[in-house]
C-alpha positions as CSV (number, residue, x, y, z in Angstrom):
1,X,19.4,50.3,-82.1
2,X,20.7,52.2,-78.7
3,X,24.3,51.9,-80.2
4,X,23.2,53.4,-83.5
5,X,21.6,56.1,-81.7
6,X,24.2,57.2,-79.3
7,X,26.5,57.2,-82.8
8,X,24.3,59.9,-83.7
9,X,23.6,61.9,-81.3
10,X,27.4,61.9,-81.1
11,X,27.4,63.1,-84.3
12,X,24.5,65.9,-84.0
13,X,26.3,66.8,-81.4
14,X,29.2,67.0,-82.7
15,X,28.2,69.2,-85.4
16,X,25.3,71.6,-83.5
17,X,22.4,69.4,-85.1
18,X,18.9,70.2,-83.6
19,X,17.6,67.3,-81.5
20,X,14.7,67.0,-78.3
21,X,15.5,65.9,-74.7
22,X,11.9,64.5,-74.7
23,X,9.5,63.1,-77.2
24,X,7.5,66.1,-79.0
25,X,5.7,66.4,-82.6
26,X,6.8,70.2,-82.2
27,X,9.4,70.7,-84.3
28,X,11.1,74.4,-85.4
29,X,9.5,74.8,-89.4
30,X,13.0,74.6,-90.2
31,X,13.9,71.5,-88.7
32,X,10.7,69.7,-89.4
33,X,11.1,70.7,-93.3
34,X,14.5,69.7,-93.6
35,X,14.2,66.3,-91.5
36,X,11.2,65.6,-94.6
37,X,13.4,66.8,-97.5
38,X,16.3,64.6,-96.4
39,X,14.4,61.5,-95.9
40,X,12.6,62.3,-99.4
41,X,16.1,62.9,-100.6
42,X,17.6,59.2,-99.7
43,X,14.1,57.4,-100.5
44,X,14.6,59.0,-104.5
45,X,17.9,57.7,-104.1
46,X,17.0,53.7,-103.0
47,X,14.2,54.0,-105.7
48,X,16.8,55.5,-108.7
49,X,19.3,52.1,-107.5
50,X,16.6,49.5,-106.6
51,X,15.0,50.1,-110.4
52,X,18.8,50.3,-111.3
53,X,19.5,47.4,-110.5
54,X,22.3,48.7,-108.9
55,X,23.4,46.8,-105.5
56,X,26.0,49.4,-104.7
57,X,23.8,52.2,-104.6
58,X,21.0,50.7,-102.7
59,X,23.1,49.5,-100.2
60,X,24.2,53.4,-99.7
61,X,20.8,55.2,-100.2
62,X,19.1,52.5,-97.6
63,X,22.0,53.1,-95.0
64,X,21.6,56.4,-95.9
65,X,18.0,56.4,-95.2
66,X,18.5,54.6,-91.9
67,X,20.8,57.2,-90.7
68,X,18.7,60.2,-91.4
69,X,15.2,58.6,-90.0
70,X,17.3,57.3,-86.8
71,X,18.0,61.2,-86.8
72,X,14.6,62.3,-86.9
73,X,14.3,60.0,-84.3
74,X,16.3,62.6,-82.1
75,X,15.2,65.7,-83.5
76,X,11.7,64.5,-82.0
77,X,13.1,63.3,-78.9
78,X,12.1,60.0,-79.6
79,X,15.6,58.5,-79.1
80,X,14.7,57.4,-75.6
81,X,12.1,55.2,-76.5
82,X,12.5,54.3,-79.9
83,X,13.4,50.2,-79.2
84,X,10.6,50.2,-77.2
85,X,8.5,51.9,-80.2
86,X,9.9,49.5,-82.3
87,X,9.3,46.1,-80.4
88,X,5.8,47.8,-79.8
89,X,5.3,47.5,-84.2
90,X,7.2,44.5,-84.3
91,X,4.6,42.8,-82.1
92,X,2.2,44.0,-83.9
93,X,3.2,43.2,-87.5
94,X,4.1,39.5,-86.2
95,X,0.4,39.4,-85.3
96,X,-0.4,39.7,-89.4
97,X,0.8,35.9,-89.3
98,X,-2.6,34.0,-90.3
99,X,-3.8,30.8,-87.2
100,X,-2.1,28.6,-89.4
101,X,1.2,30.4,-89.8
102,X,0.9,31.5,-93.2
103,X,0.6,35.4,-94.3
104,X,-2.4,36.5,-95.9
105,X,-1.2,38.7,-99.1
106,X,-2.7,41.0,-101.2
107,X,-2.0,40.5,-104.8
108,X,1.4,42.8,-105.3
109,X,2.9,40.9,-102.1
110,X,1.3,43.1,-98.9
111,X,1.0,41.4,-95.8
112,X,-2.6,41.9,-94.9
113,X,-4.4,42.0,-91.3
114,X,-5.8,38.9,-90.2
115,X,-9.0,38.8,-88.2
116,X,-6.6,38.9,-85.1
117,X,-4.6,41.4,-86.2
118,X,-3.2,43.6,-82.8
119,X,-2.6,46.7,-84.1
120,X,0.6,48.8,-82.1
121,X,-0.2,50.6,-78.8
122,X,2.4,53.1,-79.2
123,X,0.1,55.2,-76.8
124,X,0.9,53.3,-74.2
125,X,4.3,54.0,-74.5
126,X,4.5,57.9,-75.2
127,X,1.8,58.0,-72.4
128,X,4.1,60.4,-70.1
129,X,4.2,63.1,-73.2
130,X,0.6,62.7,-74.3
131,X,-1.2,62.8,-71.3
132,X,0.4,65.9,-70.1
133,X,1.6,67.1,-73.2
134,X,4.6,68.3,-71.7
135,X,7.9,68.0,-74.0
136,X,10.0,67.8,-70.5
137,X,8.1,65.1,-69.1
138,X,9.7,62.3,-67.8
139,X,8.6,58.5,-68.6
């Protein structure tokens, strides 16, 4: 994920696009509104070509999708930490596998929390930012 993100910042960069030093949920209304828009925008898409049927298209709207969430990933300064953020949820969800290796699923295919279930500690990890609240904060 690091070499997807330092593609992008090159490219925010490149063309003047906000992003955050440090992780913060405090976002100019501009930037915050358009970062939801174009994620909205590419979701509509995938949904349009997945109910298509169309392979093409799904292929573009979920790269497309990628791209703009690993941006909002650096508008919020999360850039740093995001594979950490994301091993975090990855241990968690593989915790959803039932004692004897099977998934428990709910009827339209969700992967439902086992009894041992260990849900994400992503507090532990943006601890530097929430504790002090300080966007400049150093982990």
């Amino acid at each position: 994920m690091k070499e997807q993100l330092d593609a992008l910042l090159e490219f925010h960069r490149a063309l003047r696009v906000y992003t955050s030093d440090a992780p913060t949920a405090d976002l100019p209304p501009e930037v915050r509104e358009l970062r939801i828009r174009l994620i909205q925008e590419e979701l509509d898409e995938y949904a349009a070509a997945a109910r298509a049927g169309d392979l093409l298209g799904v292929a573009d709207a979920l790269t497309d999708l990628l791209y703009v969430v690993l941006g909002a990933l650096l508008a919020h300064g999360l850039h740093p930490v995001a594979e950490d953020l994301f091993a975090e949820v990855h241990r968690s969800n593989m915790s959803k596998v039932g004692p004897d290796g099977q998934p428990v699923l709910r009827a339209d295919g969700k992967v439902l929390k086992p009894a041992h279930f260990s849900p994400p500690d992503l507090a532990r990890i943006l601890a530097p930012w929430l504790d002090s609240g300080a966007a400049d904060a150093e982990p």
